[in-house]
Each structure stands twice: as C-alpha cells, then as structure tokens.
N, C-alpha and C positions, 0 to 999 in steps of 0.2 A: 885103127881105133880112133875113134870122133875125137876129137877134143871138148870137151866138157857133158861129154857123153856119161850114161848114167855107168856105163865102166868103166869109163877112165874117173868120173867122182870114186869111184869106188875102189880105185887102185890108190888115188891119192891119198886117202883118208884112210887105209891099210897102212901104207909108206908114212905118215906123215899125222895120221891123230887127227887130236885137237887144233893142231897148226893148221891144217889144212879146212877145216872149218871154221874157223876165225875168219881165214884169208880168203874166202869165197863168198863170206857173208859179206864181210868186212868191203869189198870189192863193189858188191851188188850195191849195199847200202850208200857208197861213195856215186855211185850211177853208172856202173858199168856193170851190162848185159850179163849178169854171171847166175848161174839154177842156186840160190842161198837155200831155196826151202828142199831141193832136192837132199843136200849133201848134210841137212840138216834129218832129214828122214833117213837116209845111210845110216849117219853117226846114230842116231836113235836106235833102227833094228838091231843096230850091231851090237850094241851098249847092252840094250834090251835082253838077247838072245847068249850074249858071253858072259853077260858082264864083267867084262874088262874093263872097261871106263863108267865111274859113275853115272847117275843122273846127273846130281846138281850139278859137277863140274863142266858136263854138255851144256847144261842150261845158262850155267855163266858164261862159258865162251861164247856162246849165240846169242846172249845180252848185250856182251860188252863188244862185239865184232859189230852187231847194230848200231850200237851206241857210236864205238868210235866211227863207223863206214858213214854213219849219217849225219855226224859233225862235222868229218871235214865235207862232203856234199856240201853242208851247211854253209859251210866257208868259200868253197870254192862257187857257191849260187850267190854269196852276199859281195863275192870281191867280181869277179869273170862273167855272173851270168846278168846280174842287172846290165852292167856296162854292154853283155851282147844282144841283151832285149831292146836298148835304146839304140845300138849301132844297125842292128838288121832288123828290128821289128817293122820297119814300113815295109818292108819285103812281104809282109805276113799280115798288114795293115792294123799294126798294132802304134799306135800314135802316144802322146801322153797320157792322154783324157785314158783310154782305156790300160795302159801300164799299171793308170792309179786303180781302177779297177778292181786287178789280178789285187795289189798289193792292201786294197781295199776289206777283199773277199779272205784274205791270209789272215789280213789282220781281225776281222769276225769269229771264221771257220778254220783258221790254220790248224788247231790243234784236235780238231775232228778230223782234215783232211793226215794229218801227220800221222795218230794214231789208228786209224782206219788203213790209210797207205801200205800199211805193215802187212796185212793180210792181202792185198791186191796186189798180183805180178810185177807190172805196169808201177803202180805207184809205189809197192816198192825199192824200185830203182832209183825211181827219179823226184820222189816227195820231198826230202832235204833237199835237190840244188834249187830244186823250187819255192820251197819255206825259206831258203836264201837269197833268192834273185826277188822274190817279194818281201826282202826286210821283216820277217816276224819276228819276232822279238823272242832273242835268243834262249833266257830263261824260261819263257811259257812251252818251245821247241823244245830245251833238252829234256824237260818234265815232260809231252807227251810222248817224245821222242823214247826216252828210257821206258814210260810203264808199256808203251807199243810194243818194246823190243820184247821185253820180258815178257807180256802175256803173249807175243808171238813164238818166243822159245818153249814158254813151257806146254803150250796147246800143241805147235808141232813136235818138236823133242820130245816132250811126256808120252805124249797120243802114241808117235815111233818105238820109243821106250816102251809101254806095257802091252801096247795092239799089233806090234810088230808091221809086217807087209798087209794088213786089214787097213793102216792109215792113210797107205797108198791109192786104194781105193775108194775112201774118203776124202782124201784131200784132194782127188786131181777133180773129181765132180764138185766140190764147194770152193774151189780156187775160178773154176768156171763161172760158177753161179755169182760169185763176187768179181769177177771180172766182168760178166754182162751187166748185172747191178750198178758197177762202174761206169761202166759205156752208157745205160740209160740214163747214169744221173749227171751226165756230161750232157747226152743229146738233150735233155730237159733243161738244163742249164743253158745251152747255147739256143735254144728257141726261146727259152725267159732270159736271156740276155738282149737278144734281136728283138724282143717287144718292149722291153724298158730301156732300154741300153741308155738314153738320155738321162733320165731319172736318176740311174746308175752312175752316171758320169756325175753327175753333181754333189749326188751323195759320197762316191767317195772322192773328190775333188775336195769338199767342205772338212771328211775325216786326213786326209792324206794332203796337210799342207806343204807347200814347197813343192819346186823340180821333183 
C-alpha cells in the first residue's frame, strides 16, 4: 500500500480520527508535500455517512491544523527562509533589488495570495513559508490565514459532510481549474514583471526600506 495513498488516508483516519486529520493538514500547511484536502474529504464522507463524528468538530480540527500548520510555516519562512533567499538566491538570480520585490508584492497582496493559497494545491503548502521569508506582517497573516482555513474547512468538510463522494468529483475538477488559474496568474505576473521590473524595483525599494 502507497504511503499517503487515498487508502492508506483511509486506514489512518479509521485508527486514529480526528488526530490523524489535524496531523496531515497541520503537516501540509507547515510545507510539507502531504493530500490535506484529500483526508479532509475522507473524514467528511465518513462523518457524513455514520455520523460518528460531528460536523463542527471536523471543521475545527481542519481550522485549527491550518491555523497551527501555517504559523509555524510562518515562522520557519520569517527565521530559515529569508536568510536562504539571500544565501542562494543568486543561484536563481534573485539579487536585493528584486528580494524587495517579492517582499514588496507580500506586503500589498499578501493577504489575497494567503487566503486564496488555501484553495490552490501548490499554494497551499507553501503560502505561509513564503508570507514568512517576505516579512508580512504577522497580524494581517494570522487574520487571513485563520478566515482562509475556515472557509476552506467548511466548503471542503461541509461539501464531504452532506454530498458525500459527489464532492470528490467536484473538487478534483475545481482544484484543477484553480490550479491553472494559478499557473496563469503567475505566467502573467512573470511577463509584467519582465516588462516593468525597473519601475518595480524602485517602487518597492522606496516601500521596503533597509537591507
């Protein structure tokens, strides 16, 4: 059996509850490569279909796994990940002027890209180390950071919860569509990066004072 296979999620979260979906969100959200919304569709039909386990109580554990999983991200992007964007970024030809940039563009759109994050694969992983390695200011992060978790718990958890295995076939087609959506507003971003990028540099040079 795979490991993190949608049966062995499934044997977990049998053995092991609520624990076991805290600990795989909670994991995902921190930026490690873990299915959060998978085992959070499990816990759902299961919930759903026995009810053994509440709603709301699903939906708090998949709040606060988020919560917690993407604070400490948070932490380990503001302590670990700045320091490795100045150590290796020339490798990646990431220099000052544009570090300021990123930390530029956080400081505007952080809390679109934080709350959004939550529904994208991709940026669910890795949106907290990176609202951390670009310094956004912690209090505006755990604010969209918590209502991101919550309206993510309860759209996927709920949906699992009343529509059973119908959300599975919903969600893996709109996980898509917001994954490309994603990709597009990246490659649109890195083509209006490449035509202003100077302009960019200044402006957030002027917002983003200091080293």
């Amino acid at each position: 059996m795979a490991l993190l296979s949608a049966p062995w999620l499934q044997n977990a979260f049998q053995s092991y509850g609520l624990y076991a979906v805290f600990c795989v969100i909670m994991l995902e959200s921190m930026g490690v490569p873990m299915p959060g919304e998978t085992i959070l569709i499990i816990a759902g039909i299961y919930a759903g279909s026995t009810r053994r386990i509440e709603l709301v109580p699903l939906i708090a554990t998949a709040t606060a796994a988020a919560i917690v999983g993407d604070n400490i991200g948070y932490v380990l992007g503001r302590s670990a990940g700045r320091a490795s964007l100045h150590r290796y970024g020339k490798y990646l030809r990431l220099d000052e002027r544009r570090l300021k940039v990123g930390q530029y563009l956080f400081l505007k759109h952080g809390g679109k890209i934080v709350f959004l994050g939550r529904f994208v694969a991709f940026l669910r992983t890795f949106a907290a180390v990176l609202a951390g390695a670009n310094q956004m200011s912690w209090p505006h992060f755990l604010m969209m950071n918590a209502l991101g978790g919550l309206c993510w718990a309860c759209l996927v958890g709920g949906g699992a919860y009343f529509f059973g295995e119908r959300i599975e076939r919903i969600a893996g087609p709109f996980g898509l569509v917001l994954l490309f959506g994603a990709g597009a507003l990246i490659v649109g971003a890195a083509i209006y990066f490449k035509r202003y990028e100077r302009a960019l540099e200044d402006v957030a040079e002027r917002a983003c004072l200091g080293p």
